[in-house]
C-alpha positions in Angstrom: -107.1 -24.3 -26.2 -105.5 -28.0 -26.0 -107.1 -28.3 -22.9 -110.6 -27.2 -23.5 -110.6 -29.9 -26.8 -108.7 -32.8 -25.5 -110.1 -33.4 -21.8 -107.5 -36.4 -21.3 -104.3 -34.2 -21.8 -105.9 -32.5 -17.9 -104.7 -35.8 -16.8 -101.1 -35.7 -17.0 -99.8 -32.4 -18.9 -100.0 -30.3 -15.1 -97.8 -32.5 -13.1 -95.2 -32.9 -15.7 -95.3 -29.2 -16.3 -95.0 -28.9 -12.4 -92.4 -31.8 -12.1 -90.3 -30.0 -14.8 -90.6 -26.1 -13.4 -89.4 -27.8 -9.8 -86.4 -29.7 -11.6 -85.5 -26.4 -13.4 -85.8 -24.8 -10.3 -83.7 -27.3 -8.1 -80.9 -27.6 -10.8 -80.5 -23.8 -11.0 -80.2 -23.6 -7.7 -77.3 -25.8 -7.5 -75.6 -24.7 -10.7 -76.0 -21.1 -8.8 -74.1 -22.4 -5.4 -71.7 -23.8 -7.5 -70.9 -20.8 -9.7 -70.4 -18.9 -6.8 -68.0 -21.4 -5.1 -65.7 -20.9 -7.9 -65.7 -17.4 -8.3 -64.2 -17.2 -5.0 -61.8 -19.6 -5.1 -60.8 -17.8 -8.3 -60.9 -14.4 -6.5 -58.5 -16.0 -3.5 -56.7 -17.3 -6.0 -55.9 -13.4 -8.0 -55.6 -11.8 -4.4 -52.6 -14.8 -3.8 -51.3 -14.5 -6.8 -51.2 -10.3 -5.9 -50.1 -10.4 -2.3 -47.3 -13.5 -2.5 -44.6 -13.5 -4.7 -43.7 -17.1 -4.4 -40.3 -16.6 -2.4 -39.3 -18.5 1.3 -41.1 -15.2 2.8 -44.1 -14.9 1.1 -44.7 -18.4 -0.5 -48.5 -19.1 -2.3 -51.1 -20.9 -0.8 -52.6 -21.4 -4.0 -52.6 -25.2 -5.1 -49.7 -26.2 -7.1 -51.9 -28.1 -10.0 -54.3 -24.9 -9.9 -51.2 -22.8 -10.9 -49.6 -24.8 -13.4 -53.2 -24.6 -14.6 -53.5 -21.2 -14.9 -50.0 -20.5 -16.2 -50.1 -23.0 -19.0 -53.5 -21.5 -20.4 -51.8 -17.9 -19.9 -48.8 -19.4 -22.1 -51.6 -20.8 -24.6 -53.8 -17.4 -24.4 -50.5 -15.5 -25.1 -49.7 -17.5 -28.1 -52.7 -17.2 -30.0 -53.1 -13.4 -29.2 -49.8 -13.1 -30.9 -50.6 -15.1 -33.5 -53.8 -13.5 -34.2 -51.8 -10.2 -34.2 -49.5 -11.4 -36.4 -51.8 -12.0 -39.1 -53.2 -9.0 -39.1 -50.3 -7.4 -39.6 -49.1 -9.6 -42.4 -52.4 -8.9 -44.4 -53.5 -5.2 -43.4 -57.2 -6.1 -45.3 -57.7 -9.0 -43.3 -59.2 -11.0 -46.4 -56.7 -13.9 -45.9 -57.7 -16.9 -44.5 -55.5 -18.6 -41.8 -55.8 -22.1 -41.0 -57.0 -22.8 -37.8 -54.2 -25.0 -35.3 
């Protein structure tokens, strides 16, 4: 209805609705390639992490600052689990508030 009562919107609404829809289009793309990229370095990195042990025999192959990585956000994951568990079991209701750290 825009169109049919302001004639000079025609002008330049279509090629910046076409220009956007292509920049959408283009940046999804990429965002997609890149997704997948590191989904498999990931999944390399669990089938290392499964099939080496870290010993003289069967050392990783993984990156060393990928693996300090992913331990110390296990270590931080593992602390706030039991912290969250630890609440609960403090105050069986739940109504407390904690404060967040």
């Amino acid at each position: 209805m825009a169109f049919n009562y302001h004639r000079e919107l025609q002008a330049w609404v279509v090629p910046l609705l076409l220009v956007g829809f292509f920049a959408y289009l283009m940046s999804h793309c990429f965002l997609s390639v890149f997704e997948v990229t590191a989904d498999a370095m990931f999944l390399c990195f669990a089938i290392d992490m499964e099939t080496n042990d870290g010993s003289a025999e069967k050392p990783y192959f993984v990156d060393q600052e990928l693996l300090s990585f992913v331990s110390l956000s296990n270590k931080l994951t593992d602390g706030q689990t039991h912290r969250s568990m630890r609440s609960f079991q403090d105050n069986e209701d739940g109504t407390e508030l904690q404060p967040m750290v």
